[in-house]
N, C-alpha and C positions, 0 to 999 in steps of 0.2 A: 876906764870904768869910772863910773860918778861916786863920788862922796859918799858912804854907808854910815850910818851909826855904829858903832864897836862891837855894840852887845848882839846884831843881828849877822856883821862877819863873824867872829867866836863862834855863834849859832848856826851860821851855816859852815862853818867847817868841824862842822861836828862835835868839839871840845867839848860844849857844856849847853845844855837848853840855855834861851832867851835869858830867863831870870837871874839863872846862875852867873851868866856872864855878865847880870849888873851887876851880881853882888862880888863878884871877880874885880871886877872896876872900882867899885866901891872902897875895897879893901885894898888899892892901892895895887896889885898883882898882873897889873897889864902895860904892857910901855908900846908907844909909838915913837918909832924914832930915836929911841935910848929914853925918852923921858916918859916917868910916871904918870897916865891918867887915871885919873879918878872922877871927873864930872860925866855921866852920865847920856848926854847931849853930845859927849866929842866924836866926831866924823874922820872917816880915813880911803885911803884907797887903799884897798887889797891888793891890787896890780901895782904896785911903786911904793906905797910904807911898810915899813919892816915892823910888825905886830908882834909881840911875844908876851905867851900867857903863860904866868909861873917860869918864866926864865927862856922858855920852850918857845921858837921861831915859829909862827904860822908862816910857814911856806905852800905857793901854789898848788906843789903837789898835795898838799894837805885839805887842801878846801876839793869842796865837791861842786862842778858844773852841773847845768840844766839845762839842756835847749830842747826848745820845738821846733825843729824842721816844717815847711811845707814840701814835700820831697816831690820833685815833676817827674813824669814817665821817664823811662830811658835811664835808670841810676839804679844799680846793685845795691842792696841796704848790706856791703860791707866793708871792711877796712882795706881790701884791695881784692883784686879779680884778675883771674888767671888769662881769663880771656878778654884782657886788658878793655874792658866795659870803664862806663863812668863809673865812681859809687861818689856815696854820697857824702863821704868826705870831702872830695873836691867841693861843695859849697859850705863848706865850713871854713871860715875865714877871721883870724885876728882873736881867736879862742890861743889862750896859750896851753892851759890844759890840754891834755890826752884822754880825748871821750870816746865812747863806743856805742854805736847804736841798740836801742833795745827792740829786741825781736826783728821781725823786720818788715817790710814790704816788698813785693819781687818788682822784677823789671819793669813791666808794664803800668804798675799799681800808681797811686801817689797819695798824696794826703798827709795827714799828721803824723809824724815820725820821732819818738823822744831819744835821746842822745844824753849820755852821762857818764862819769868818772865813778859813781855812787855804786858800787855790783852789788851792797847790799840791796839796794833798794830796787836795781834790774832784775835780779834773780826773784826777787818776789813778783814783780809784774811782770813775767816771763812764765813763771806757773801757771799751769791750766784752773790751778784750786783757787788762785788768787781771787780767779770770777772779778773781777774787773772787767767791766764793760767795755767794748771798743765798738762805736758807730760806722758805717759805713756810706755811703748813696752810690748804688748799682743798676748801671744800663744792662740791660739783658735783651739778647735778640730774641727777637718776638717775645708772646704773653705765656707766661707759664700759668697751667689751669688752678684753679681754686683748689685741689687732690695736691697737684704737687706741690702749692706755697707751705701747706698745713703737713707735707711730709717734710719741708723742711722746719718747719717751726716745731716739730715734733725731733729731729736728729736722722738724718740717715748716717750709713754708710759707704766710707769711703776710701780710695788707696791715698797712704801717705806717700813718701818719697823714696823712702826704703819697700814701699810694695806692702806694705803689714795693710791689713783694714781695720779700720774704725768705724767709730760712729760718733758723728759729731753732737755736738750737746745742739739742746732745742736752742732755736733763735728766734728774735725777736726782728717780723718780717712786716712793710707797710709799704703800698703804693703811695708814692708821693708824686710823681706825672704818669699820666696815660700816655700811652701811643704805639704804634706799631712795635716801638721799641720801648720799654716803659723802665722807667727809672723806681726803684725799691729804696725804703729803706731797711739796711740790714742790721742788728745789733746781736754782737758776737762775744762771746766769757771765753771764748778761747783764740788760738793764735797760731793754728797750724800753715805751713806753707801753701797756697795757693788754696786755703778750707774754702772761701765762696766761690774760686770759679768751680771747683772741685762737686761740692754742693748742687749749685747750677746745673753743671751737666749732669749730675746724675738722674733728674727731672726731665732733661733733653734740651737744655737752654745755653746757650755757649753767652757767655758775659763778656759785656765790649770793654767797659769803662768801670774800674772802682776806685773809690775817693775816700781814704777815712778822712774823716771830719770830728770825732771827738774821742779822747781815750780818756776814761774816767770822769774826772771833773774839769778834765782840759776842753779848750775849744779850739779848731784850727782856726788862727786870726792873723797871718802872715801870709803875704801874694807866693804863687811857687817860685822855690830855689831858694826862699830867704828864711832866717831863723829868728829866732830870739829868747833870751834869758827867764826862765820862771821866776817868776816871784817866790819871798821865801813862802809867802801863803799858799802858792799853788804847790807849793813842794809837800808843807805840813799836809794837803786836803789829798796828794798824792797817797803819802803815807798813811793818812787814815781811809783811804777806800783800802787798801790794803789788808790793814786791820781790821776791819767791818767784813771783807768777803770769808 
């Protein structure tokens, strides 16, 4: 992992905000390496120097990961499968962390997938109330009518997994290509198993292809199968859509 500034590792392992961790520094209360930093400026690796704030080791397990997945079709979004399927751990590589996917995508699905060690911060964007946005782009066989787009942007009814019925919350629905087969975009505050084909069909439209492409203030920006690390900004903008919903 590249060189970080002090006060943004502390920060991202959660110990103390940004600031506190300069003035942690400042005051002499942080060592790399056995010896005392204080300037403000000094850089470290979290993977290979040994950090300790107030005496107290930041160990790996102590820092929290980030990744964005672009997770390809054909991958279980879980820690392992019975029915010895790929999941999507196998393209998680050279993390030494222990992360877990949030929420998930099913088998067929793909697109933006977040992954983390953080379960405070999964647990809130795993709630329905979070209302966190998550985008979609959906091929759907043949054109569903102008009645049925507005029954789904209004919430229908539907079976979950357990068989209960629901009603999904209104979505936010827009043709983005025509064609026999027309591509939609879909924008969804919730995150139930299989909610858009589920949705789909209940209009009479069986859905080929779904892609998320953005959850919150993230963007998918990684080709399928590869990941990569948020930034601590994108983590903090995580956190405040949170707060905002």
């Amino acid at each position: 992992m590249a060189p970080e500034r002090l006060q943004k590792i502390i920060a991202a392992a959660g110990v103390a905000s940004r600031r506190k961790a300069e003035e942690l520094i400042s005051a002499g209360r942080v060592q790399v390496n056995g010896q005392i930093v204080t300037e403000l400026g000094t850089k470290a690796d979290p993977d290979t120097d040994h950090i300790r704030v107030n005496g107290k080791l930041l160990s790996g397990e102590q820092r929290h990961v980030y990744l964005l997945l672009n997770k390809p079709r054909g991958y279980v979004t879980t820690v392992s499968d019975p029915e010895n399927r790929p999941t999507v751990m196998q393209l998680i590589h050279g993390v030494k962390q222990r992360v877990y996917p949030v929420g998930r995508l099913d088998y067929a699905s793909e697109g933006l997938l977040l992954l983390t060690n953080d379960g405070g911060l999964a647990n809130k964007l795993m709630k329905a109330a979070s209302q966190v946005p998550k985008t979609y782009v959906v091929k759907v066989a043949g054109t569903p009518s102008p009645e049925g787009l507005e029954k789904l942007r209004a919430g229908v009814s539907i079976a979950t997994d357990e068989g209960r019925r629901v009603r999904s919350a209104p979505a936010g629905i827009r043709l983005i290509k025509e064609g026999a087969n027309p591509w939609y975009e879909v924008i969804l505050i919730e995150g139930r198993n299989r909610e858009i084909r589920r949705m789909f069909e209940k209009v009479g439209h069986h859905v080929e292809k779904i892609k998320r492409v953005r959850y919150g203030p993230l963007t998918l920006d990684v080709p399928p199968g590869e990941f990569r690390k948020l930034t601590q900004q994108e983590v903090e903008r995580l956190r405040a859509a949170c707060r905002k919903a």
